[in-house]
N, C-alpha and C positions, 0 to 999 in steps of 0.2 A: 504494500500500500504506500501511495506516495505523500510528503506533508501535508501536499495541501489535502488530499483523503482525507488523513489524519486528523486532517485540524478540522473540516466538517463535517465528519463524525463526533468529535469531540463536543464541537460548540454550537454546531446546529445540525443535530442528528433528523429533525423533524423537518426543516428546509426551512431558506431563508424570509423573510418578510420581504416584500414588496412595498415601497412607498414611492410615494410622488415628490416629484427636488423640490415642492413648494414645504415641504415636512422637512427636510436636512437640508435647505439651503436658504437663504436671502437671494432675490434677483434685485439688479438694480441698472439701469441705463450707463453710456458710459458719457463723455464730456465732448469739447466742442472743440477741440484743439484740431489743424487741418494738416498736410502736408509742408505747407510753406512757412507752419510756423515750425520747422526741426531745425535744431541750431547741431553744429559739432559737438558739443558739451555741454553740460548744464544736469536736469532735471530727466530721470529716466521715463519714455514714453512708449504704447504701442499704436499704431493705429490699425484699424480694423483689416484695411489690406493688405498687411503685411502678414496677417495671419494666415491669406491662404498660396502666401509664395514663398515666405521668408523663414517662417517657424515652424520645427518638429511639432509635438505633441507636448512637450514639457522646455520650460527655458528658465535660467538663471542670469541671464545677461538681454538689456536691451540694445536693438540694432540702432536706435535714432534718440534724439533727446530735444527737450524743451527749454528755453528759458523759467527762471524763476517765478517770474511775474504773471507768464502765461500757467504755467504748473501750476499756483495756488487758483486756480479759478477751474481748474479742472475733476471730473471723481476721479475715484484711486481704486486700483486693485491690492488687496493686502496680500502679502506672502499666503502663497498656497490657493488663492483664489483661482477659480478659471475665468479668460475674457473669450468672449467665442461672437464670433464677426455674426450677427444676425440680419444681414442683408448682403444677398448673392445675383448672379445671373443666373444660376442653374440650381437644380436639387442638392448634386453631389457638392459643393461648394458652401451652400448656406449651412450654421451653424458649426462650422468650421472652430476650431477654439485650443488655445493652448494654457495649459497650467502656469500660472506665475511662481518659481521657487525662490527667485530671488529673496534678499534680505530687509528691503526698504518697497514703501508702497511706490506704485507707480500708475503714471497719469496713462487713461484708455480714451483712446475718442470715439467719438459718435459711432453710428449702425454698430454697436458692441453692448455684449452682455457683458456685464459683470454680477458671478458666481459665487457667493461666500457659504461657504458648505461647511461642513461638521465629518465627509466622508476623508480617506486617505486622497489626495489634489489626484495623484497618478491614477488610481483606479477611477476615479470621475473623468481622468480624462479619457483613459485607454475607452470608459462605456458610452462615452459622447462619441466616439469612430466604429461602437460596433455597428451592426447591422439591426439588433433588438431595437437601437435608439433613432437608426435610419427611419426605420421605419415610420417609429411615432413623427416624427418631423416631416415626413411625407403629406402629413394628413394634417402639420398643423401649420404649412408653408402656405401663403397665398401670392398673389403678385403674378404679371406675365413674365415682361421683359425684365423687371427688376423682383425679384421674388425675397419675401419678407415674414422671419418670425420673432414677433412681438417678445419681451420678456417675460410679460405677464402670462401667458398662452404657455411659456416652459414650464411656468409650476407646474401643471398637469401631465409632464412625464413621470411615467414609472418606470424604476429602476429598480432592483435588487439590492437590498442593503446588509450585505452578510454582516459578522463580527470586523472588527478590525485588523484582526491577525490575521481572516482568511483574505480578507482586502491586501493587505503588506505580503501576504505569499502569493498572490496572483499575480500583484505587480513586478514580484521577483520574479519569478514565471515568463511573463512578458516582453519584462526589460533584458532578460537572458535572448532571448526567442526575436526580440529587434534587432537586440547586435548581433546577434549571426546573421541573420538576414539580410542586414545592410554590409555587414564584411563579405558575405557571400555576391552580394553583387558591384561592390568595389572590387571586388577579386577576379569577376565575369567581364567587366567591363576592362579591365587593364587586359586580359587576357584577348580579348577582341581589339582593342589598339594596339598590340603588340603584332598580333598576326596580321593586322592593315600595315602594319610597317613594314610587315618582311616581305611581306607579297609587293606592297609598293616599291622597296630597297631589288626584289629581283626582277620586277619588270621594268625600270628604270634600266637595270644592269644589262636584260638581255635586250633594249632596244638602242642601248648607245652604240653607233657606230663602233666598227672594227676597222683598223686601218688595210684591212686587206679586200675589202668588201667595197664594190663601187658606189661613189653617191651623186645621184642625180637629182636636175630637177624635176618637181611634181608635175610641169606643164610637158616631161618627155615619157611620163609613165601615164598619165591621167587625160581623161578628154574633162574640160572645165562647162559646165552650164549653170549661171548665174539666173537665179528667175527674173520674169519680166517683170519691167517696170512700167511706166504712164498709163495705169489704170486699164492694164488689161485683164485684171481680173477684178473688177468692180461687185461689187456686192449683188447690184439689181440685177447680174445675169445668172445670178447662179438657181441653181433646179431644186429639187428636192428628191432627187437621184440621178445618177447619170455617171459620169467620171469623175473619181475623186480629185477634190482638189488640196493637195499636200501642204500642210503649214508647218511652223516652227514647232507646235507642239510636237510633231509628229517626230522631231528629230532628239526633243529634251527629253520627253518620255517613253520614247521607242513604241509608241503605239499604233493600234490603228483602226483609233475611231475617228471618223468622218464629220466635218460641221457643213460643208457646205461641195454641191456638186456640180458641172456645166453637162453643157448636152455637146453633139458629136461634133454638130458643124465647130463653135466654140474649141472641143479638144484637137480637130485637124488643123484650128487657125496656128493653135500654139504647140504641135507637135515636136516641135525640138524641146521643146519644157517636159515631156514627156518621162513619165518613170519605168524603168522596166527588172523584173530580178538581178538584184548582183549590184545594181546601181546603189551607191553612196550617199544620203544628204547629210548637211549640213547646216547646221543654224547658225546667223550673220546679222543677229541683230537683237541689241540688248544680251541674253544670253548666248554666249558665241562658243562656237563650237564642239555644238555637244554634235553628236553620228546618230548614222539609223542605218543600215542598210537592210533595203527591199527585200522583203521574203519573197519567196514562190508562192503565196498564197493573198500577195498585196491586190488589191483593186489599181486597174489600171488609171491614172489620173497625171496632173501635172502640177509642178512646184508652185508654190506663190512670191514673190519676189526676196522674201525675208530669207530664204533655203538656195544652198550652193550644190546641184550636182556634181559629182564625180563618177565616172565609168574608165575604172581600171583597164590597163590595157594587158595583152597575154602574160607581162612577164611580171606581173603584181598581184600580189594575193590580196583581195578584198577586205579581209578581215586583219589580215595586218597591218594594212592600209590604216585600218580605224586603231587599233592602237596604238599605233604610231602620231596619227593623228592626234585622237583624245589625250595622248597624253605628253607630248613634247610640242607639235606644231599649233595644238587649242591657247598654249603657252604662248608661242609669238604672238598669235595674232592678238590675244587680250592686251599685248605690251604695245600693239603697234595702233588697232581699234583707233576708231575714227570718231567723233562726233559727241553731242554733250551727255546730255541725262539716260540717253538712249545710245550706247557704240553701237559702231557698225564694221565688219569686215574690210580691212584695206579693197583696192580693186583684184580682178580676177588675173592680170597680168603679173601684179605681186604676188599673188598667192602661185601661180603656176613657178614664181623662178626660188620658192623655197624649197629648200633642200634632203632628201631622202635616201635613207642606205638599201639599196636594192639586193639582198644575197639571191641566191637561186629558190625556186618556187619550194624546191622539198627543204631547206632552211627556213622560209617563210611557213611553212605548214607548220614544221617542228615547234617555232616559236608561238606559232598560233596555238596549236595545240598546249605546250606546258601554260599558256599564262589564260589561256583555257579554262586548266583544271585549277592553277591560282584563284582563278576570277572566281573559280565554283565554292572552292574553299572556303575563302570569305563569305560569299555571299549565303553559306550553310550555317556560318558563324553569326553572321547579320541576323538571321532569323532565328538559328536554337538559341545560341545566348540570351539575346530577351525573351525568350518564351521562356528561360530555365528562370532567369527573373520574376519573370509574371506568375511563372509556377510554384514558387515560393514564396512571393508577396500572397498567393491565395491560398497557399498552405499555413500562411501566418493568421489570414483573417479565420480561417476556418477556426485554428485553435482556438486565437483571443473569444472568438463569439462562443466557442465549445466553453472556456473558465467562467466566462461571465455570466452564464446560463443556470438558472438552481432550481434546484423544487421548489417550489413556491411553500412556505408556512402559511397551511391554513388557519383562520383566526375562527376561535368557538366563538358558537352562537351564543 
């Protein structure tokens, strides 16, 4: 049997009592102090949004501070109290709240609870993030856009009020079961930038030139087609099926959904704008850079002027091409990019005379293939890793809501 068994066996064999925070606690509004009054130093302060960016669950230290003259006009929260932010955009957000441990009372401002309770601060706080307490907040939240629960409306939660020692072993419990959790994914995530490093340290390595390997320029390996310009693909022509018509997004996100389409005569005006398997684009404007190449299974359509074709010629591997691209010549052209809020691609004559290492096609393949299976790596990483994260944050809430859960002590009639 485990302590905490032990100890509600011992002290509440029958189960615990059920009360409402308007019974073990005081509520009270918080003050009116704003952002712009935080000084560097002075008077310890929180404000209510920092509670759901800035602070754990429990603090001893405040992030911002107030002048003196504004602090005395302010409420306080005392040591151990909770201030919990009661106005949100969303469910998950509102009632949001952290334990004050510090030593001296401290100024809370406005859309804030303040909490003065008789329970242990930590287990009030850990039961303000269970799910039991989700709940009741669900039902007592009103508001659209700005969503809002009153302080008064909190008395009417019920919570579980075991003894105090089993409160003090639960938070022992908890506060063990947080630090792992949170050391387990500082430990996931260095382990995930470690492996972006190596994979990035060896594709850097195998795409740097060799001095024995010829390099040419792109405009003697590449056919260049820049999309058209002076409003040849205006808006008011396009269909609502027909040949697609290819934009930037298509090249940042490798996708291939469709916004807008022309009909034939339109796609035979602009036939050199045309895409076909195998072919390269290119985004050239604001985001620069980024590749796509055309599957076998792409809709046939044409670029729009933001997007740079490229069609490899025999002795270029396409897919080398793009990583070479993406990741040494995306570099020049950011350095070289054109224009104010918005860059743009130098022109198409500059870009054909930068410079490419050409080995033989079964070298090109080789390399393709190893940074292949790099690319796969990571990107196996990108995903399990946070899911092993996610998987353990839900393993954490299971517990916390499994300790905080009791029989209920029935009361004689």
């Amino acid at each position: 049997m485990s302590n905490l068994e032990e100890l509600i066996e011992r002290l509440c064999p029958d189960g615990v009592e059920y009360k409402t925070l308007g019974d073990v606690a005081t509520i009270s509004r918080g003050g009116n102090f704003q952002k712009k009054d935080f000084t560097e130093q002075g008077k310890p302060c929180i404000h209510y949004g920092q509670i759901y960016t800035r602070y754990g669950l429990f603090t001893d230290k405040t992030l911002t501070f107030i002048n003196d003259e504004c602090f005395a006009k302010q409420k306080y929260a005392e040591p151990n109290d909770i201030i919990m932010a009661v106005t949100s955009e969303n469910i998950e957000d509102i009632c949001r709240c952290v334990a004050w441990l510090g030593t001296e009372k401290v100024a809370v401002s406005g859309h804030s609870a303040i909490i003065h309770h008789s329970l242990d601060p930590k287990y009030l706080a850990y039961f303000f993030h269970s799910q039991y307490f989700f709940n009741q907040k669900r039902r007592l939240a009103h508001g659209t856009k700005v969503m809002e629960v009153t302080p008064d409306t909190l008395k009417s939660i019920k919570l579980p009020v075991p003894p105090l020692e089993v409160q003090r072993e639960i938070v022992r419990i908890l506060d063990n079961f947080t630090f792992l959790t949170t050391e387990l994914a500082a430990e996931l995530a260095a382990e995930l930038a470690a492996r972006q490093k190596q994979y990035e340290y060896y594709r850097d390595k195998l795409l740097t030139p060799k001095a024995e390997i010829k390099t040419v320029e792109l405009g003697e390996v590449c056919t260049f087609v820049r999309g058209p310009f002076g409003g040849a693909l205006k808006k008011e022509i396009f269909k609502p099926h027909g040949y697609a018509v290819y934009e930037q997004q298509h090249a940042i996100y490798r996708t291939l959904d469709f916004r807008y389409f022309i009909d034939k005569k339109k796609f035979d005006e602009l036939k050199r704008f045309s895409i076909k398997p195998g072919d390269m684009i290119v985004s050239c404007s604001g985001t620069i850079g980024k590749t796509f190449i055309i599957p076998e299974d792409a809709l046939e359509g044409v670029i729009n002027q933001a997007l740079l074709k490229l069609t490899p010629h025999d002795e270029l591997n396409v897919f080398y091409l793009q990583y070479f691209f993406e990741n040494t010549i995306s570099k020049e052209l950011n350095g070289v990019a054109r224009g104010g809020a918005i860059k743009n691609v130098p022109s198409v004559s500059e870009l054909k005379a930068i410079k490419i290492p050409v080995p033989s096609l079964d070298v090109q393949e080789r390399l393709v293939q190893v940074l292949d299976n790099f690319d796969a790596i990571c990107s196996d990483l990108n995903i399990g890793l946070p899911a092993e994260i996610e998987a353990r944050q839900k393993q954490y809430e299971y517990y916390r809501d499994k300790l905080l859960t009791f029989k209920e002590l029935k009361k004689e009639a």
